[in-house]
N, C-alpha and C positions, 0 to 999 in steps of 0.2 A: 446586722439588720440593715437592710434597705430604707431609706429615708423619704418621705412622702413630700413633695415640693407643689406649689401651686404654679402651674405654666400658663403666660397669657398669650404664648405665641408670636406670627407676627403681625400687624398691619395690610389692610390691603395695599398702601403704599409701599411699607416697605417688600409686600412682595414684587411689586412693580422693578422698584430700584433692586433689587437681589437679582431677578431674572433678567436685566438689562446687564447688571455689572458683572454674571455669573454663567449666562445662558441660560438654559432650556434643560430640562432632564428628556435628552432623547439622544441615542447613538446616533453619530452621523453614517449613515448605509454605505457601503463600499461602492466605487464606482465599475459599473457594471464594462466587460469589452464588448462592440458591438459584434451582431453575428458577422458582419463583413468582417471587421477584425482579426475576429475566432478562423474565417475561413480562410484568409490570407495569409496568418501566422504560420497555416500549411506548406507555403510554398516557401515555407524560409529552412525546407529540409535539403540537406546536402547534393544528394542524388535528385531531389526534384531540380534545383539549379542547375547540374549541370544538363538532366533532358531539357530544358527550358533553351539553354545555348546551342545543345542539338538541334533542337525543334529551330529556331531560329536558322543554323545553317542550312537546316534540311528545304527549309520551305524558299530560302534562295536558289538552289541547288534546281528545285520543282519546279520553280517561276521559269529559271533559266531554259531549263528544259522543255517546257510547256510551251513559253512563247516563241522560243527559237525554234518550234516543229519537228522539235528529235520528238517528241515523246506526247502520246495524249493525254486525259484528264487521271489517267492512269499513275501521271509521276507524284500526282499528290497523295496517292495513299502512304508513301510513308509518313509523311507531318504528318496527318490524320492520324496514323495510327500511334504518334510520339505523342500528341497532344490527346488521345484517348487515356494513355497510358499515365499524361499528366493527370488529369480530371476524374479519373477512376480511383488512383492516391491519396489525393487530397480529397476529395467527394466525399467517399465509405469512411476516412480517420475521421473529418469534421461531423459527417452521422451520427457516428458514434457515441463521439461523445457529447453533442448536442444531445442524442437521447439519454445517455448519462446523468448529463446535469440538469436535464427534467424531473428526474427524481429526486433531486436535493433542492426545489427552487424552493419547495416548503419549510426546510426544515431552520431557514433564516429568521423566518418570520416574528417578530417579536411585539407583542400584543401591550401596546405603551398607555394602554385607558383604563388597565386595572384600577380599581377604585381603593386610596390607603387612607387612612385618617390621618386627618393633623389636627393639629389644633393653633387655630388664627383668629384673631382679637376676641381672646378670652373665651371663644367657643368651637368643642372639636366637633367637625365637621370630615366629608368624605371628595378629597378630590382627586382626578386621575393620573397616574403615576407621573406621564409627562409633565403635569405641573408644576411639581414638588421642587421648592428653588432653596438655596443656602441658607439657612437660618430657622428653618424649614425646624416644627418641633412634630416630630411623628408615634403614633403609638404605634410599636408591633404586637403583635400576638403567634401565638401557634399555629402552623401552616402557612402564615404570610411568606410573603416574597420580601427581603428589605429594598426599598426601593430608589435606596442612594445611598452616597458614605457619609456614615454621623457616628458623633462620640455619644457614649448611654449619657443617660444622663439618670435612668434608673433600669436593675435587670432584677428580676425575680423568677429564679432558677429556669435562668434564660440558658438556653444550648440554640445553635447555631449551626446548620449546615452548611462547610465553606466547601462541598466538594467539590463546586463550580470553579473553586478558587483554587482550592492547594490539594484538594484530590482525598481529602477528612470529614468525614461524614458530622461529626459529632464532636464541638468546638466551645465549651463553657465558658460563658461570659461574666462580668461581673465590672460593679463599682468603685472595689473597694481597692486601693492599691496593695493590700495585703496578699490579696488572693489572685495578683498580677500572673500571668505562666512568662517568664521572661523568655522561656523558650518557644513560644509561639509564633507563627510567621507573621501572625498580625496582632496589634495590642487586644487585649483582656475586655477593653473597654471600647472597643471598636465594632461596630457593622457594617456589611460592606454591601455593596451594590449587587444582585444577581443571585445572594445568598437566602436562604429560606431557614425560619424560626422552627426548630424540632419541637421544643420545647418551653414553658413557664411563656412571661410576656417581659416587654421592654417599651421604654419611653429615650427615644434620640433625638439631639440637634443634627440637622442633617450640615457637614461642612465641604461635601461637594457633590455636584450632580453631572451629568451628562458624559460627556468625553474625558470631563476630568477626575472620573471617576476609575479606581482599581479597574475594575471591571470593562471601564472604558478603555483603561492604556492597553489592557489584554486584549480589546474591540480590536481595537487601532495597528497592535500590531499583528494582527492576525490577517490583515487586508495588505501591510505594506508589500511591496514586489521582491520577490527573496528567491526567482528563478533560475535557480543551477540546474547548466550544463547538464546534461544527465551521460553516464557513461554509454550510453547505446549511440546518442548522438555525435559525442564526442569521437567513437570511434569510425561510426558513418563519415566524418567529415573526415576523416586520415583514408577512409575508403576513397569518398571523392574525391580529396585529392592526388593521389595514387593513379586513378584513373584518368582522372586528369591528364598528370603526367606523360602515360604511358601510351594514349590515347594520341595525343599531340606530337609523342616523339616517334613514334609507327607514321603517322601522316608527315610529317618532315622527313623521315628517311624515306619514305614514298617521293613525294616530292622532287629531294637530292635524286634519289637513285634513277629517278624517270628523265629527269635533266641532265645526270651524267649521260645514261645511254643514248637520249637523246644528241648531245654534240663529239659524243664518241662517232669518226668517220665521215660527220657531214661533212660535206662537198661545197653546198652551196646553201648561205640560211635568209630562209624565206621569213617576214615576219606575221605575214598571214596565218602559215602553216605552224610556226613557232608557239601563235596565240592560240590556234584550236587547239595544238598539245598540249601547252601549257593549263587553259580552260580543262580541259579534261583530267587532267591530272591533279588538278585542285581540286573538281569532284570526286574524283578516287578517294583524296584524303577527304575530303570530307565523309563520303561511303564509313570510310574505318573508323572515325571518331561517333561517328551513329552507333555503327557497329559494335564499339567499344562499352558503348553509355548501354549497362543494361536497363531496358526499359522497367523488364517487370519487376526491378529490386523493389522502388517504392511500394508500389501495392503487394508484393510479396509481404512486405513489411508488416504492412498496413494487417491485410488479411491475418497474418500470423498475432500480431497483438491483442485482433479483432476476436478471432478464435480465444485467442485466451481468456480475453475479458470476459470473454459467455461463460466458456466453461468454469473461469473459475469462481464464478457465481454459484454455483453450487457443491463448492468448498465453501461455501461461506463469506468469500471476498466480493465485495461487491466493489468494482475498480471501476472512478469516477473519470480518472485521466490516463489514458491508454499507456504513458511510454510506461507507469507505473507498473504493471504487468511485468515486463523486463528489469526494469531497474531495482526491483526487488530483491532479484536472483544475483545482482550486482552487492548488495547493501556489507558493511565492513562492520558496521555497530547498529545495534538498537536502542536506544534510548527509550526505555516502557514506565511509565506510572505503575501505582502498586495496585489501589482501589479499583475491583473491577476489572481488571487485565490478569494481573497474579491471583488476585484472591478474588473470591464470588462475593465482594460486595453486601455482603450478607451478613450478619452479628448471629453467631451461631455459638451453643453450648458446646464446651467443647469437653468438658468433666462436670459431674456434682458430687460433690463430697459433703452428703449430708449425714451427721452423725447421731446415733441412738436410733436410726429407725433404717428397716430395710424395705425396698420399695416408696415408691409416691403416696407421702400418708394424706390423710384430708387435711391437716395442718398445710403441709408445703405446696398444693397442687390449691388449697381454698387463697396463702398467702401470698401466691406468684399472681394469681387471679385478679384478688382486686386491691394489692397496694400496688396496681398499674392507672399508667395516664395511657398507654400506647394500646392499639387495635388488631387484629387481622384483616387482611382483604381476602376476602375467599373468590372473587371475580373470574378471577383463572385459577380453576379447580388445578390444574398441572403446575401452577406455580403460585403458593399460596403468600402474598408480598405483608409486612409490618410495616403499619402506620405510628408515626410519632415517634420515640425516643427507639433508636437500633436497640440497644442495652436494653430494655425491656420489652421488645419486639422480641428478640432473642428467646426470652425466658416463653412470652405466651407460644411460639413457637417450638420449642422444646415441647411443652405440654402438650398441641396438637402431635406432635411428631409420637406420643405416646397416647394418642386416643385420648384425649382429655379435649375436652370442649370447655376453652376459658370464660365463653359468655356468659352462659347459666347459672354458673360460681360466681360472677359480679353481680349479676342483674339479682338473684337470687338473696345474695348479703347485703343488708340496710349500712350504708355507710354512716359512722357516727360520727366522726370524725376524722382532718387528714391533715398532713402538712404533708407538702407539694416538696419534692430533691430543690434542694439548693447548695449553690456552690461553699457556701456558709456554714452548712450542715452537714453535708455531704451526704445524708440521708434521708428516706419516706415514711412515711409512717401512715398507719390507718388504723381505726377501729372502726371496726365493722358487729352486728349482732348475729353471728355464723348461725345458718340453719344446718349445716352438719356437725359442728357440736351443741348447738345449742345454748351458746355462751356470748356473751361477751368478750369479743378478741384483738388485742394490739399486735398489728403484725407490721415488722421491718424491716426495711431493708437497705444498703449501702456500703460503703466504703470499708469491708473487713474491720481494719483497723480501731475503726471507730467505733461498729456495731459491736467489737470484742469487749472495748471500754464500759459499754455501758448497760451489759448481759450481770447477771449473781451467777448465775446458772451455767454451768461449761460441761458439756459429756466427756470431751477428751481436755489435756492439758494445751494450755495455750502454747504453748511452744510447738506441739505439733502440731496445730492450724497453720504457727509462723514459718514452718519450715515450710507446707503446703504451697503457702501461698509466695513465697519467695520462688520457689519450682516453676509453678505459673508466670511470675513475673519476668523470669530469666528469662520465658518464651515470647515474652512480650503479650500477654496475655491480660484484657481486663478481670477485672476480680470482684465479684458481691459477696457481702455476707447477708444472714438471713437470721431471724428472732421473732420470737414471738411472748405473748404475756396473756394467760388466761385474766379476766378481769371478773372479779366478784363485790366488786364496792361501787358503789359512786363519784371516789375522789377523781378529780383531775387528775386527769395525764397528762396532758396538751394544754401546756398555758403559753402564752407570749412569744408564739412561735418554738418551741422548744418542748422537749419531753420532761414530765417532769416525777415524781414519786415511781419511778418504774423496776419490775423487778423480772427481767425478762431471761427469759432460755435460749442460749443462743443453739442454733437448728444447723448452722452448715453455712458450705460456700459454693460456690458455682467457680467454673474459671469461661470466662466469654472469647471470643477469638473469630475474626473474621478468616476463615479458613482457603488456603494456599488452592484453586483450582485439581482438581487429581490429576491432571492432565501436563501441567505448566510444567512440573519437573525434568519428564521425559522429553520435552518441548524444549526448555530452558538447554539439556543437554544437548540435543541435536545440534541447535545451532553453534553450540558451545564447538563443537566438533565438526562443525561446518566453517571451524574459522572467523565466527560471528562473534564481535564482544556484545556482552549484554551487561547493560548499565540501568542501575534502578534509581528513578528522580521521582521523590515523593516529598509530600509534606509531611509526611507524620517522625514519629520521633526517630532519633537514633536508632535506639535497642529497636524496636520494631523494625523499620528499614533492617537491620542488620539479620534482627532473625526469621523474614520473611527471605530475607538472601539465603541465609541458611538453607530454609527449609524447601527452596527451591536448587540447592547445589551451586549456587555461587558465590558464597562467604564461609568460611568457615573459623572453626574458632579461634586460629592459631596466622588467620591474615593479616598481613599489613595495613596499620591502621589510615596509613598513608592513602592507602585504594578508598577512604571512606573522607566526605569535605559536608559541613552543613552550608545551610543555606546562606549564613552568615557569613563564614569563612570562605567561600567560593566569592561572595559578593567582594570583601576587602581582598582577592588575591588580583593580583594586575594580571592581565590577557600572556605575557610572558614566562611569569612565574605558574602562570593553570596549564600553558602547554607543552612544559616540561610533564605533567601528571597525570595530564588529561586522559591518556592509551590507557592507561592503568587505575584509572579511576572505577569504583564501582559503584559504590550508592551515593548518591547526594542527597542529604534528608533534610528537612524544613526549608523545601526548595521552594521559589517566589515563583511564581508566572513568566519572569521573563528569566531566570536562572535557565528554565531547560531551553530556551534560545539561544542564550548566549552559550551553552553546554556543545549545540548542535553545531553554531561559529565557529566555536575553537575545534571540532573535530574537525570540521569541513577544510580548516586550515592545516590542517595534517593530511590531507587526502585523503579522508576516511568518508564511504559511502556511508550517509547515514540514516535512517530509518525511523520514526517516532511513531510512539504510539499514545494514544488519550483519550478521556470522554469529557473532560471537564473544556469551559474555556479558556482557564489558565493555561490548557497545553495548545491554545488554539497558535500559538506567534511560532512556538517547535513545530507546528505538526507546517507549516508553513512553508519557516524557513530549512524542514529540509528537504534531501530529495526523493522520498517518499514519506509521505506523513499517512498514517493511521488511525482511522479514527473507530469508537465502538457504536455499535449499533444503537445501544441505547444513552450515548451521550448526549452532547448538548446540541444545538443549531450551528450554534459558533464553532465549535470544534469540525462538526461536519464537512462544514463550509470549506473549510481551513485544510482538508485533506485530501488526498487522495486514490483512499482504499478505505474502504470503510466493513469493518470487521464485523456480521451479523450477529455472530454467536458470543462476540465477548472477549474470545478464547486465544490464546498465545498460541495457542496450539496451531490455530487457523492460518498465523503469525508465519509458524514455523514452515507450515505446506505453502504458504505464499512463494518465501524462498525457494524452494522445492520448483513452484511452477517455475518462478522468475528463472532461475538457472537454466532448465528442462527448455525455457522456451529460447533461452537465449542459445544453445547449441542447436536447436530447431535452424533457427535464422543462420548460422554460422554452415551450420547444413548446406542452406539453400544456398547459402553465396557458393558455398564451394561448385555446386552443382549449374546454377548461370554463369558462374566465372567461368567453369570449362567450356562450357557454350560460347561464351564471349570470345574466348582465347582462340579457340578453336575459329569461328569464326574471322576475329580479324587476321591470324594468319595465314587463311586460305584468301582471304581480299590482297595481303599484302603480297606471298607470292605472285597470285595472279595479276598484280601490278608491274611486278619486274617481268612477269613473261610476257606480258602483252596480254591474254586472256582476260573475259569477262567472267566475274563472279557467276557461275553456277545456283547458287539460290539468289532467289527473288527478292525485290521487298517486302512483297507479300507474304510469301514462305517465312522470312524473317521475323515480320510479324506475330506470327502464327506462336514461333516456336518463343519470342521476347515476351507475349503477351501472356496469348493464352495459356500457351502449352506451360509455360515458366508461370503464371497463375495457380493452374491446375496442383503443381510441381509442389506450389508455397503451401496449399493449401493440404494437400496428402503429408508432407513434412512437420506441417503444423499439428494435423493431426495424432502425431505420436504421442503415446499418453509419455507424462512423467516421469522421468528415472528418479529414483528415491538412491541410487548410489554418488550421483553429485553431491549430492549433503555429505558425504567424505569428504569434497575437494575444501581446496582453500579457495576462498573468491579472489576473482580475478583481478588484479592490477587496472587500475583508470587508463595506466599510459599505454595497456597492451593494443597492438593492432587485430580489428576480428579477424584479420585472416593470418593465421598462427602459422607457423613455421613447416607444419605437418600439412596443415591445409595449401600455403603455396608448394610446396613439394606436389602434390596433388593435380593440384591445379595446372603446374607448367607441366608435369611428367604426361599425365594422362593426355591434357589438350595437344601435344604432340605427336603424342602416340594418335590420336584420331585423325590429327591434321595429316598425318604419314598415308594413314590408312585413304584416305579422302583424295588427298592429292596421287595417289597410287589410283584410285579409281578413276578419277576427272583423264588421267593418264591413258589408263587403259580402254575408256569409254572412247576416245579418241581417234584410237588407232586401233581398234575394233566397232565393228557395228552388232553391237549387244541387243537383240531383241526376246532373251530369256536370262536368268542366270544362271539354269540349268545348264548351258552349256560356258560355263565359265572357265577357263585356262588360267593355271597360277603359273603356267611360263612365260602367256602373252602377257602377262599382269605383271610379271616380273621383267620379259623384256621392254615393255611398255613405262617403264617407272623414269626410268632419264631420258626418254623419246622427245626432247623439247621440240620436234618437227611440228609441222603446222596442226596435222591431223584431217580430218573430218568433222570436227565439230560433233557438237553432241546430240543426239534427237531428243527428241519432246519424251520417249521413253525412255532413253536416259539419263533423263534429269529427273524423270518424275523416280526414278532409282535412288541417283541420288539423295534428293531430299529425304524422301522414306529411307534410305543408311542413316543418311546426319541427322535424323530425329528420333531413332531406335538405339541408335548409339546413347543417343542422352537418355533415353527412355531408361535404360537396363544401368544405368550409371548414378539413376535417382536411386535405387538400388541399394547402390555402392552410397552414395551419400548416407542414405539411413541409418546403414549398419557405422559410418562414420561416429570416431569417438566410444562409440557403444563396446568396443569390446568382444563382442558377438558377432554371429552370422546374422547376412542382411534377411535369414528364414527366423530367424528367434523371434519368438513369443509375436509371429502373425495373426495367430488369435486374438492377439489385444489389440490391430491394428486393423480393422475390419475397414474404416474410415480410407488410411493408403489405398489397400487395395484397391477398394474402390475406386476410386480418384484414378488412379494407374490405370484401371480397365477404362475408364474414359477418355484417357490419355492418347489411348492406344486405339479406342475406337473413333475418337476424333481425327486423329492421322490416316485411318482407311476410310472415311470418309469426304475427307479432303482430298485424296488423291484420287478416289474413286469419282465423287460429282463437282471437284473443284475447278475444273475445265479451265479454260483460260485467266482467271482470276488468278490464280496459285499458280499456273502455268503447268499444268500437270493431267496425265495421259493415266486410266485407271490399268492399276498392275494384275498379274495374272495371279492365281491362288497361290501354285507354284513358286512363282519367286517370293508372295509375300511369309514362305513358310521358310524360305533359305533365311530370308533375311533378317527373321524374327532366331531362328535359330543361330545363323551369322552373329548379329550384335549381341547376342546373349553372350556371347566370350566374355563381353565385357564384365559384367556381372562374375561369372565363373571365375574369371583372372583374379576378380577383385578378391575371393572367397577364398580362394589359395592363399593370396598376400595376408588375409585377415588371419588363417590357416596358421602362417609360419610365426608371422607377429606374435601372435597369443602363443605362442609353444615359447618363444625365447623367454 
């Protein structure tokens, strides 16, 4: 029994001196980045730095040009169009997610004037939650929120919702040291900040409030900065530096090579004449380091992440921070909570074994009825939710679930009397005056064990209850038993809180279970098989943790017990002794709030992408520090906050297709580099040739432009649009230290861009020492004797450059192609039907190019072409394509 004390609270003094020596019951708010901040953080991306040093050489290059009279307002279109290319990058990503995290700015919000009781000099009174200081004496009741951390000081069949906390719905509290759970994440005797009363009531001293509360240190570290590297970035910056490199040492050998030829044979050296060469030649190299720097990588990027976050909103991902989208498809481990993620959250029947009666008799459907405290919400007719105790939420749910209306049955039976579950009794009781039998009825219910004890009456032999319910147990399963007592006297039943003269039939057992998602198995295996470790961080027990592993395929019965660490035992292991285990670790059970942090640490120190998932704010400091945190749709604020992917449905499953995208989108991008890099290469060594020969570049800046910006836009955007391959969830995830551009991809890269630059410089050749005014009349001998003609030439007319360009943009055209069908395995024709999105984008591509040569006149530098040659030529660079489809051809046969 609970013991009845007289509490005088505190003083209004002492609340003064408490709230001076203790603070405030109010979380301190995270501090906010400003949107300058947020938009600047942009430009700290790899490839944005180095256009940013282009742009800089380019617009001295422009000045020079400009004011010295070589060139009119004309030399500044290329900066213009580098710094387009900046601001269009950073612009559209900072959009993004500015409108991102407009839809989360609500969901922080924490409403501190709820009104609790306390009681202060000797009268309980109602003040609002921010007031409430140390020493603080509060009453809870059912449905309260508790409004800071205090020891009981009385619980009467007090349960405790800590799912905010350790991810447990349903957490029995008590006084008494006897009835202590030593295996509880938090004392017996304890309630915490943020947590909410299911059931019975309670009287606490509150012994901390604000930051220094549970619930605070979760606040607190759910805000600190824990931003890792992501692998997309990480491998961007091996890209720019690469580029870099390669960029700088094309311009130095320019440079050398123009200054050897230079003093090869002079006669006589002028320094006048020395300077303008040398000026010009420093422009050159600066030319190939533009050239080099693809523009439209960034917003390729950008566009491709942007694409995904839309779409994958209706997978059910709602992705609050873009690199998310990618780094998903990266992730090595998941780290998932149980409640709610594996299981529906839900206290559901999962067997009744009631014995001597077949079917729902009026006895067990009047019994379930009204020895309940708990409710239905019928609000949302599609999902019908239980108010107050899960465990008997459960049962009145069952009864709807079988056409049984539990109201009618309560409201209809005169309650005569009840005693309320407590942790003491471990059972309920009620008598009620039943209008469907017409009697006076004691009906009960609780703890098998207990309800068997104190039954006359058995249908079957107690032994096979015991085996029954030991079966249940094994599965980790809750367990009621159920009794009843027709009543024909007057005597007492119910004295002194306890049953007393009774002579009761016991009816049956129920087995309760919060049931495994249908979905999570197949989910669970996927990524099993995608190379993904899946590790389960819960607070509820062992056996449970262990056979909720089971039941989803990741434990079974004959594993090393080694793969399993409680809460306790992870907290006393030192940081070197856990990451000898850590790989191989699979459930942590009666995990603390900052266990799955420190969980995510030690992986992260192994190189392992990691990935969390939560709805409580204990997982708010994991979903943080990793580098994608998860949060559920219907979790908490804090959690939200703290994430970035936030999963509508709930569903592991959604979990699973995230990866799916992340992967799917990350060969998209890998696509595209392959597909600008040929452009690039292509490009700077036709600048760099035409450096040693003396010759000007054949395309423009403009032209340049066209195909860096847009056309390479265009490009990101048809790429991006490829739906998902579901056969990457075969692979293993890729390595942090790989470079994106893969071994197959530069092979690619150098083989083809040469192969173009061959073809290119073959024509610049031929266009030279012929005066090409159709293609129709094209000679592959003058083309062939034309190829090593280093003679002066003729120069090229305005229709033969306008050729050119239109070759060097069809070539890439038919080559975006060949990029798609990249990786896939397939022809670049397979499943066009799902790709309705490229095409399109393709046919813009391409009407965009006849449109520019057509009315781009001086701007582009280009002369409109005749129908005829645009059909050679369409037909011409389709080789490229075709070639590719042969190589794919023989590939796939070996």
């Amino acid at each position: 029994m609970e013991h009845k004390h007289h509490y005088t609270g505190l003083t209004n003094a002492q609340v003064l001196e408490s709230r001076n020596r203790h603070g405030e019951n109010i979380l301190t708010p995270p501090k906010k980045e400003s949107l300058w901040a947020q938009f600047f953080e942009k430009f700290t991306d790899p490839i944005i730095i180095i256009l940013l040093i282009a742009l800089g050489l380019s617009i001295g290059v422009s000045c020079y040009e400009f004011f010295s009279g070589h060139a009119g307002a004309s030399a500044f279109f290329e900066p213009a169009g580098i710094l387009i290319a900046v601001l269009l990058a950073t612009v559209v990503g900072f959009c993004f997610e500015l409108s991102a995290n407009k839809k989360f700015e609500v969901l922080n919000k924490v409403n501190d004037d709820t009104p609790v009781k306390v009681i202060r000099n000797e009268n309980i009174c109602q003040i609002p939650k921010k007031e409430v200081v140390v020493g603080d004496i509060v009453i809870l009741e059912t449905g309260e929120e508790v409004p800071a951390d205090g020891e009981l000081l009385e619980a009467v069949a007090l349960q405790i919702n800590e799912s905010t906390l350790t991810g447990e719905p349903v957490i029995r509290k008590t006084t008494n040291p006897a009835d202590f759970d030593t295996d509880a994440t938090y004392p017996s005797n304890h309630a915490l900040k943020g947590t909410t009363v299911a059931d019975g009531h309670g009287i606490m001293r509150v012994v901390k409030v604000g930051d220094a509360t549970e619930y605070g240190n979760v606040y607190e570290g759910a805000q600190i900065d824990s931003s890792v590297e992501t692998p997309l970035n990480r491998q961007l910056n091996k890209l720019a530096d690469l580029i870099t490199k390669v960029s700088y040492a094309i311009a130095a050998l320019i440079i050398i090579g123009r200054l050897t030829n230079y003093f090869i044979g002079l006669e006589a050296f002028d320094w006048i004449q020395f300077g303008g060469y040398f000026l010009k030649t420093v422009m050159i190299a600066v030319t190939v380091i533009v050239v080099a720097v693809p523009e439209g990588l960034p917003m390729s990027v950008t566009l491709s992440l942007a694409l995904s976050m839309k779409r994958m909103l209706s997978a059910n991902n709602l992705v609050r921070k873009m690199h998310a989208c990618e780094t998903m498809g990266a992730a090595t481990v998941i780290c998932t909570d149980k409640t709610g993620t594996l299981t529906q959250n839900q206290m559901k029947i999962y067997e009744t074994k009631f014995y001597g009666s077949e079917g729902i008799t009026d006895v067990i459907k009047e019994g379930i009825a009204v020895n309940s405290t708990a409710y239905l919400d019928f609000s949302d007719a599609a999902k019908v939710k239980a108010l107050g105790n899960p465990t008997e939420g459960a049962l009145l749910l069952w009864l709807h679930d079988n056409n049984i209306s539990y109201l009618p049955l309560r409201e209809d039976a005169e309650v005569v009397e009840q005693l309320t579950f407590s942790t003491e009794r471990k059972y309920m009781a009620t008598i009620v005056n039943s209008p469907l039998l017409n009697k006076k009825v004691l009906y009960v219910k609780g703890a098998p064990e207990i309800v068997l004890d104190v039954c006359r009456t058995l249908p079957v032999a107690k032994e096979e209850v015991h085996k029954q319910l030991l079966e249940y147990q094994s599965k980790a399963m809750r367990t009621l038993g159920f009794a009843c007592q027709i009543i024909e006297d007057d005597k007492d039943y119910i004295r002194e809180g306890e049953l007393q003269n009774v002579s009761l039939t016991f009816l049956g057992i129920v087995a309760i279970s919060d049931p495994v998602r249908a979905e999570v198995p197949d989910a669970v295996k996927s990524c099993l098989n995608a190379g993904i470790g899946v590790k389960i961080v819960t607070g509820d027990t062992p056996g449970t943790a262990k056979e909720i592993g089971r039941q989803i395929g990741l434990w079974d019965k004959n594993e090393d017990e080694s793969h399993h660490l409680t809460g306790a035992e992870f907290t006393a292991m030192s940081d070197e002794s856990l990451l000898e285990r850590i790989l191989n670790l699979k459930i942590l059970s009666r995990a603390r709030p900052m266990d799955k942090q420190r969980l995510v640490q030690l992986l992260q120190q192994k190189n392992q992408v990691v990935a969390v998932t939560g709805d409580g704010t204990n997982d708010a400091p994991a979903l943080n520090q990793a580098q994608v945190g998860l949060s559920m749709g219907d979790g908490t604020s804090v959690a939200k906050e703290a994430s970035d992917i936030t999963i509508l449905d709930n569903s592991f499953s959604s979990i699973s297709r995230a990866v799916m995208w992340g992967r799917s989108l990350y060969q998209n991008i890998q696509r595209f580099i392959l597909f600008q890099m040929t452009i690039n290469v292509a490009a700077c060594l036709i600048v760099l040739i035409g450096a040693f020969l003396g010759t000007e570049s054949p395309l423009t800046v403009t032209q340049m432009l066209w195909v860096n910006l847009i056309m390479d836009t265009f490009a990101a955007l048809a790429l991006a649009s490829l739906p998902p391959n579901e056969k990457v969830m075969s692979d293993k995830p890729r390595k942090t230290t790989d470079y994106i551009i893969s071994k197959p991809m530069a092979k690619s890269i150098l083989g083809v861009g040469i192969i173009f630059v061959a073809a290119l410089f073959g024509l610049i050749q031929y266009f030279k020492h012929a005066d090409v005014t159709s293609l129709s009349n094209f000679s592959v001998k003058e083309f062939a004797a034309s190829f090593f003609n280093f003679g002066a030439g003729s120069g090229l007319s305005s229709y033969e450059l306008s050729l050119f360009f239109t070759i060097f943009v069809l070539l890439q055209f038919w080559n975006m192609f060949n990029a798609k069908a990249f990786m896939s395995g397939k022809s670049a024709f397979a499943v066009l039907g799902k790709c309705s999105g490229f095409l399109a984008i393709a046919a813009v591509i391409l009407f965009g190019q006849w449109l520019i040569v057509t009315i781009g006149g001086e701007m582009f530098n280009v002369v409109p072409l005749q129908w005829s040659d645009w059909v050679i030529i369409v037909g011409f660079t389709s080789l490229v394509l075709w070639a590719g489809e042969a190589v794919r051809m023989v590939t796939t046969r070996r």
